[in-house]
C-alpha positions in Angstrom: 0.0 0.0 0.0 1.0 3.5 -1.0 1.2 5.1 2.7 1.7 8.5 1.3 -1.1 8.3 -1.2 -3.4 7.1 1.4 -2.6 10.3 3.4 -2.7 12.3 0.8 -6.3 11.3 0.2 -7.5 11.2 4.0 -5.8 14.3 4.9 -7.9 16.4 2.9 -11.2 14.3 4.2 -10.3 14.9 7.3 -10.0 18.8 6.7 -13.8 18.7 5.1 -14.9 16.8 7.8 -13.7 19.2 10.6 -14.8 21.8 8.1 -18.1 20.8 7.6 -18.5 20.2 11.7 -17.7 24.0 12.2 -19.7 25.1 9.2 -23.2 24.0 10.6 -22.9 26.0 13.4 -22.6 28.9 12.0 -24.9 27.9 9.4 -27.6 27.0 11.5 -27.3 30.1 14.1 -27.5 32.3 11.1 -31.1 30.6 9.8 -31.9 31.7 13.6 -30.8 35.0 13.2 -34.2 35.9 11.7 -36.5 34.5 14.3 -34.3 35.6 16.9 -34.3 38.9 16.1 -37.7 38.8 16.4 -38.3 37.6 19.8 -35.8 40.0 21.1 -37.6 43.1 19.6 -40.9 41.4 20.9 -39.7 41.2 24.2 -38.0 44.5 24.2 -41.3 46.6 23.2 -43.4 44.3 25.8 -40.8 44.5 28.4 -42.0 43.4 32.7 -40.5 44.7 35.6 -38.7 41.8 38.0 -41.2 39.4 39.5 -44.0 40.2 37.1 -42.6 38.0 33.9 -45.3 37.0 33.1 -45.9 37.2 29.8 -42.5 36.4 28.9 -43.0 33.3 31.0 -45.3 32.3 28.8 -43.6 33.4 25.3 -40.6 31.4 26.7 -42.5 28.0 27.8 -44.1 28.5 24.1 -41.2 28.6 22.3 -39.5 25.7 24.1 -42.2 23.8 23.6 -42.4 24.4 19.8 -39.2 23.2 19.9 -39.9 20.0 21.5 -38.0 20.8 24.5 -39.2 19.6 28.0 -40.5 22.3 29.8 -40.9 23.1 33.7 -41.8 25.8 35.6 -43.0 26.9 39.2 -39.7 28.4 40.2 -39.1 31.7 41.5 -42.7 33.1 40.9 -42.4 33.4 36.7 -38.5 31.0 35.8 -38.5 28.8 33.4 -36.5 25.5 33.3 -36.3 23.8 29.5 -34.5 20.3 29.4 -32.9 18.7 26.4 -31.2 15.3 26.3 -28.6 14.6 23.5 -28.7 11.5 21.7 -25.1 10.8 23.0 -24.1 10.3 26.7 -22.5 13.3 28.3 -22.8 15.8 31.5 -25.5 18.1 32.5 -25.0 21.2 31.1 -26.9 24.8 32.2 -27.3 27.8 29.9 -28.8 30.6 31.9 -30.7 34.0 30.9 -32.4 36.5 32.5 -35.8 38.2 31.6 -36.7 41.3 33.5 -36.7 44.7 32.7 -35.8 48.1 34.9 -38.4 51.1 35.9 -37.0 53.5 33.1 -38.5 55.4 30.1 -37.0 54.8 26.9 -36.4 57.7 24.8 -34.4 55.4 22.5 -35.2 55.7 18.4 -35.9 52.5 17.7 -39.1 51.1 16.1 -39.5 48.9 18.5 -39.3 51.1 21.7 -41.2 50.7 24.6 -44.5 52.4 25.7 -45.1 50.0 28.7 -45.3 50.8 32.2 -46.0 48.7 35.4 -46.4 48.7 39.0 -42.9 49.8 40.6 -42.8 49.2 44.8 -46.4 50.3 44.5 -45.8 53.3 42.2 -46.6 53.3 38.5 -43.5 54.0 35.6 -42.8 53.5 32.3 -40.8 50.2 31.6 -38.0 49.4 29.7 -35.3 46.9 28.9 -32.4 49.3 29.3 -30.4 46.3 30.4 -30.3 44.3 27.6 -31.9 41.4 29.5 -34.2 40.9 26.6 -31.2 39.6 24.1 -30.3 37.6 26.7 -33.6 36.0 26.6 -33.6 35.8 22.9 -29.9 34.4 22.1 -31.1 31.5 24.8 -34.3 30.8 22.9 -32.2 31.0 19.6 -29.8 28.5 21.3 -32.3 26.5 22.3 -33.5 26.4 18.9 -30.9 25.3 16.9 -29.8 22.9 19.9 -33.1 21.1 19.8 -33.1 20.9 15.8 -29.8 18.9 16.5 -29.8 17.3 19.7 -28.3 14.0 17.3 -25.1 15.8 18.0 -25.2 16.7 21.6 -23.5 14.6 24.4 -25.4 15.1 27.6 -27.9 17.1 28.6 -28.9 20.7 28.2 -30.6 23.2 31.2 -31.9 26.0 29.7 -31.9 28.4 33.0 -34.8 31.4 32.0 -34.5 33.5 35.6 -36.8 36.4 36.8 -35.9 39.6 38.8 -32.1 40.1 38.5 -32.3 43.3 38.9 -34.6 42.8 41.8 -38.4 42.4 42.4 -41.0 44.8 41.9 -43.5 44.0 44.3 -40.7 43.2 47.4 -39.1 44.9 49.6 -35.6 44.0 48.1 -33.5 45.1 51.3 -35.1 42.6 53.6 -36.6 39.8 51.1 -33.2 39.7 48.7 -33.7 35.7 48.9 -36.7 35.6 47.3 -35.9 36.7 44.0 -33.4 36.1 41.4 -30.8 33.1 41.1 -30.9 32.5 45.0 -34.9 32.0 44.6 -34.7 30.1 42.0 -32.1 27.8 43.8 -33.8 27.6 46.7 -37.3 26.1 44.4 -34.7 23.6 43.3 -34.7 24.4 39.8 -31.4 23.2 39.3 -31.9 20.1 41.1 -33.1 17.0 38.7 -31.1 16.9 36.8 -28.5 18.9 38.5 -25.9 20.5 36.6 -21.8 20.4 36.7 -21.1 23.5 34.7 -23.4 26.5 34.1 -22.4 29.8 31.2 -23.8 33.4 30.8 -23.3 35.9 29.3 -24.4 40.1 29.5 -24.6 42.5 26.4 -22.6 45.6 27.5 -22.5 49.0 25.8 -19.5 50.4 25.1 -17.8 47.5 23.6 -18.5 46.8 19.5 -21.3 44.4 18.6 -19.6 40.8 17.7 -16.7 41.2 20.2 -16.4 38.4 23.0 -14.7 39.9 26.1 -13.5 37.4 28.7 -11.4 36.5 31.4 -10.7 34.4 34.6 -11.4 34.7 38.2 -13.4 37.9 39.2 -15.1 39.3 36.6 -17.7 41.2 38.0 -18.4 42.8 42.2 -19.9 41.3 44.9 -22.8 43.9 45.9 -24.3 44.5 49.3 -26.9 46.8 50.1 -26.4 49.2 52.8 -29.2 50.8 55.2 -27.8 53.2 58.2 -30.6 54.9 61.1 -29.1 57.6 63.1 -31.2 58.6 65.7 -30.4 62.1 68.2 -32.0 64.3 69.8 -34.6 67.4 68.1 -33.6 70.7 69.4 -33.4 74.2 67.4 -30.6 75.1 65.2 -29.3 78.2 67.1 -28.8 75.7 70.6 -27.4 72.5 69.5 -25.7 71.6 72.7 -29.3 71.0 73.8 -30.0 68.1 71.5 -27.7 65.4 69.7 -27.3 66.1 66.1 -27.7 63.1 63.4 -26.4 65.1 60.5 -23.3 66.1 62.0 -22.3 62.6 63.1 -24.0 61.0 59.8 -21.5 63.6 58.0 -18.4 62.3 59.9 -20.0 58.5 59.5 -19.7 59.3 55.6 -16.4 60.3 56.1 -15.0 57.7 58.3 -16.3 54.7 55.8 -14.0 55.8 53.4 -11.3 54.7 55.8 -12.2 50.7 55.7 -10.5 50.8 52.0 -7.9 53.4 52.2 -6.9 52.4 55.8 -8.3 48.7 56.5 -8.7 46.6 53.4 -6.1 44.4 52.2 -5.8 45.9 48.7 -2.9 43.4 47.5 -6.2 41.2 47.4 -8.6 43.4 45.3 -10.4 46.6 45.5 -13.5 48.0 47.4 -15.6 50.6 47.4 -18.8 52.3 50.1 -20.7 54.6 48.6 -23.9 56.4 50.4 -26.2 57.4 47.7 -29.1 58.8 49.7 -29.3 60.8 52.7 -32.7 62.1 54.1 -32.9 64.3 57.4 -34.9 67.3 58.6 -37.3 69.3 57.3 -36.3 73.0 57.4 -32.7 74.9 57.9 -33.2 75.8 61.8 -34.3 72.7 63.6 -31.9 69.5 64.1 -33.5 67.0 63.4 -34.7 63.4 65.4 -33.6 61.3 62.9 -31.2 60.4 59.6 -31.5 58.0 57.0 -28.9 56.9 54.4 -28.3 54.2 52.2 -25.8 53.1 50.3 -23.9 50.2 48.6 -20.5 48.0 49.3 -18.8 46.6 46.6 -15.8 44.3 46.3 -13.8 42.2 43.6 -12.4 39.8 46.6 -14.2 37.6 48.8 -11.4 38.8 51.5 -11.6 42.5 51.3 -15.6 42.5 51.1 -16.2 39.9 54.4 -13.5 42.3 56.3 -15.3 45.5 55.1 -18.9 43.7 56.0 -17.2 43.0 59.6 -15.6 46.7 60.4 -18.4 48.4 59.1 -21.3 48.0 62.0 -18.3 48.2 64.6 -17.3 51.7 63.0 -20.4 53.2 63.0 -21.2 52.1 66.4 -17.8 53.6 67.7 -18.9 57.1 66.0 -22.3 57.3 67.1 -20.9 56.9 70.6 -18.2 59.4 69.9 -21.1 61.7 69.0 -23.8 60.4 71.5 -26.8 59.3 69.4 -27.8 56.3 68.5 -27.3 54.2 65.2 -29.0 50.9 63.0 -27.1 49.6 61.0 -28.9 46.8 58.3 -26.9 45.1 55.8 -28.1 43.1 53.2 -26.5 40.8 50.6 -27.0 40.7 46.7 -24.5 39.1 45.4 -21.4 37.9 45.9 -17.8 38.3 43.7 -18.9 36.4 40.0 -16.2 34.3 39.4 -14.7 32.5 36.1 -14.0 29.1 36.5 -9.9 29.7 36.0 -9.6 26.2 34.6 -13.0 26.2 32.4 -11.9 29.5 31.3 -8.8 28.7 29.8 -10.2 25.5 28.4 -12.9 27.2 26.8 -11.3 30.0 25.1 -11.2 28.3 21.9 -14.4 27.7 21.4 -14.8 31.5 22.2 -12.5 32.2 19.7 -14.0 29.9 17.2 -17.4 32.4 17.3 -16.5 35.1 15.0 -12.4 34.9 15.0 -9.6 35.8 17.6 -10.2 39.4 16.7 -13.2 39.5 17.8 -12.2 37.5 21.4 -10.6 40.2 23.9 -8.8 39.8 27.1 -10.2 41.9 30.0 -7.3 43.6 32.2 -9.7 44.1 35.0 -13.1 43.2 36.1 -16.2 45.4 35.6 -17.6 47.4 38.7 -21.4 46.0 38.4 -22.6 42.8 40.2 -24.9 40.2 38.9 -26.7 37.5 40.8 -25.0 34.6 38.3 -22.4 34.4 41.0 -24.7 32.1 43.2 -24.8 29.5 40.1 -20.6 29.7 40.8 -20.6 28.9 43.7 -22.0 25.6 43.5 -20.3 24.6 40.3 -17.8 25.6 37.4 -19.2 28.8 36.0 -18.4 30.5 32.8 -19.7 34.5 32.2 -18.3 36.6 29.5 -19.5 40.3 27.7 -20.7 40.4 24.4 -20.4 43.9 22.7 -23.7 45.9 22.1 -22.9 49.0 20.6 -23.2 49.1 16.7 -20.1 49.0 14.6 -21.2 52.8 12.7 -21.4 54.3 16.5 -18.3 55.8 18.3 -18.2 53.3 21.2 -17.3 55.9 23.6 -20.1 58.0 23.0 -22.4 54.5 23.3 -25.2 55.4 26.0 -24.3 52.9 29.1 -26.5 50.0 30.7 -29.4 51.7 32.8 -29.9 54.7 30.3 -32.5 55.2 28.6 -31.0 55.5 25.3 -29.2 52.3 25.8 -29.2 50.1 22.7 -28.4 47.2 21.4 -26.9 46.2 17.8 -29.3 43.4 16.9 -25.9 42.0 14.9 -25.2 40.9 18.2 -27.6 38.3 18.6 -25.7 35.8 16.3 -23.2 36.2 18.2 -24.6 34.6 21.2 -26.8 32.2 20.0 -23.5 31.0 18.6 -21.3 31.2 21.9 -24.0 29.1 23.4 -24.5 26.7 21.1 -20.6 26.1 21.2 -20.2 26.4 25.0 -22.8 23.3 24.8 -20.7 21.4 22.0 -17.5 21.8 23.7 -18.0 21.4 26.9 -18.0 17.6 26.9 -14.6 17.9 25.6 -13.0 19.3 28.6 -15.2 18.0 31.3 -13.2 15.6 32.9 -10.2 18.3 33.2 -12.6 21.1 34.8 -14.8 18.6 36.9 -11.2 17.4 38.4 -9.9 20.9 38.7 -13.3 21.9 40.7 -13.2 19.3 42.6 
């Protein structure tokens, strides 16, 4: 036998075959494209506030349904569980979104902008998807789409992970009933229990950064966030006699002052960075009376697990030391949102390819630094690899600098985009099984 001929003739099979693997993707996502496109601009003209999903709970279980995808619900007031089995044996693998909206008015020119409004802690406001949470809703369904069309070449299973109220309920008190919205709720309901998955990828639309770039990288990647509630209670007296009374506002003013000092003074910052910030302070009524009582709140934010538990520890001890100082009284309520979101560094570097394989190594960017926000995927982390990356928004004929941010109300998003992550999940799920063993062995 001619060995050289032989290879000469597999070789090039070979190259078709791998060829032809990769080609369907991208094939298939972009037959998607259309249909995704419009479900996100559905979605983003009818969009619901946190905890009141529900007609995107029901455009969601639809969809999966239509695409012969098992569907579940009953978690965290309006989530939404699809399962998929692969024809081939493989591990359980999660694929999360989430679906709510925030109390803004868009003034964003787009055809599809929205005119909705809703019920807001009891007050009515316009509504809007100003966080791009209904892409992330639509690049899942598209996903879930072109997944179920070819579950023949899946190994495992898929958990399609549709979560309400990340950016907090409407209709609770978010301070005090934080567990019973979000990621933890939906935890806690045990929709990630049968089957339970080993590995779990997101992903966030960010303005700012050009539509088909894939930013990445491991470890932290986004804050932990606590919320921050502070009571200072004195003494009334008139303004022209304050040795009379005990003044809140002058020891909240030096309590505002002296929280700076647990980063600059008591954090660690070899181990990451932190920041306090009070961004409300209500007290008194008119110029010449001291008031009873001060309110503030505020947030406390952290890329290390380290710095953030020390600041969370020095913080009521603090306050407590300068109320006495001052004599008057002080509350002090913390309350948790999320903790540091954290790449998997193992999974991470394993999965890089396939990120790369989405629209090119040009488009795939390594981050320097973590982002300042928080999100609530960081409970999924903590019970199992995790995998969270940014997708660029902005379109490619704006000035990405000049791109209105996250939370505005001219935010945007390029609906180029989508593909992008229909494609990045439909690979994370293809890959995965590839490099299971090496992150499940890492993890553990």
């Amino acid at each position: 036998m001619n060995m050289h001929k032989t290879l000469s003739l597999c070789l090039p099979l070979l190259f078709c075959s791998q060829l032809a693997l990769a080609d369907w993707v991208d094939d298939l996502v972009k037959a998607a494209e259309a249909h995704t496109i419009k479900l996100r601009q559905h979605i983003h003209q009818y969009p619901e506030l946190g905890n009141m999903e529900f007609k995107t709970s029901e455009l969601v279980q639809k969809e999966l349904k239509s695409y012969g995808i098992e569907v579940r619900k009953g978690y965290a007031k309006t989530g939404v569980i699809g399962v998929l089995k692969g024809s081939k044996p493989g591990p359980v693998m999660a694929l999360r979104a989430d679906m709510d909206a925030l109390p803004i008015q868009e003034t964003a020119a787009v055809p599809f902008a929205s005119k909705q409004k809703g019920i807001y802690q009891g007050k009515e406001t316009y509504v809007m998807h100003a966080c791009g949470h209904d892409t992330h809703t639509a690049m899942l369904l598209g996903a879930a789409k072109v997944l179920a069309a070819n579950k023949d070449k899946i190994a495992g299973t898929v958990v399609f992970v549709f979560q309400p109220a990340e950016e907090g309920g409407a209709d609770i008190d978010n301070f005090s009933q934080g567990d019973q919205i979000g990621s933890r709720k939906m935890l806690a309901d045990g929709a990630l229990k049968n089957p339970q998955p080993e590995v779990i990828f997101g992903m966030h639309v960010m303005a700012g950064m050009p539509s088909g770039n894939i930013f990445y990288k491991d470890g932290a990647i986004l804050n932990s966030a606590d919320h921050l509630r502070i009571q200072v209670d004195g003494h009334q007296v008139h303004g022209s006699m304050p040795w009379a009374g005990r003044d809140p506002i002058y020891a909240s003013a030096q309590m505002i002052n002296n929280l700076q000092s647990l980063v600059s003074r008591k954090a660690d910052l070899t181990k990451g960075m932190g920041v306090v910030s009070i961004g409300s302070i209500q007290g008194g009524t008119t110029g010449n009376v001291i008031p009873n009582q001060v309110n503030m709140v505020g947030t406390i934010r952290s890329n290390s697990e380290d710095v953030r538990q020390g600041i969370l520890k020095d913080l009521p001890k603090m306050l407590e030391h300068n109320a006495a100082a001052n004599d008057v009284k002080v509350k002090v309520e913390i309350a948790p949102y999320a903790p540091v979101t954290t790449n998997d560094k193992t999974l991470t570097q394993l999965m890089r390819p396939t990120l790369a394989k989405v629209n090119g190594e040009d488009k795939l960017h390594l981050l320097d630094n973590n982002a300042s926000a928080s999100e609530d995927f960081a409970y999924y982390g903590k019970l199992m690899p995790s995998l969270f990356v940014f997708v660029g928004a902005t379109p490619a004929d704006q000035d990405p600098a000049k791109a209105a941010p996250n939370h505005n109300p001219n935010f945007i998003v390029d609906d180029a985009t989508l593909k992008t992550g229909v494609e990045s999940h439909v690979r994370f799920i293809l890959d995965y099984p590839k490099v299971a063993d090496q992150v499940q062995a890492s993890w553990k």
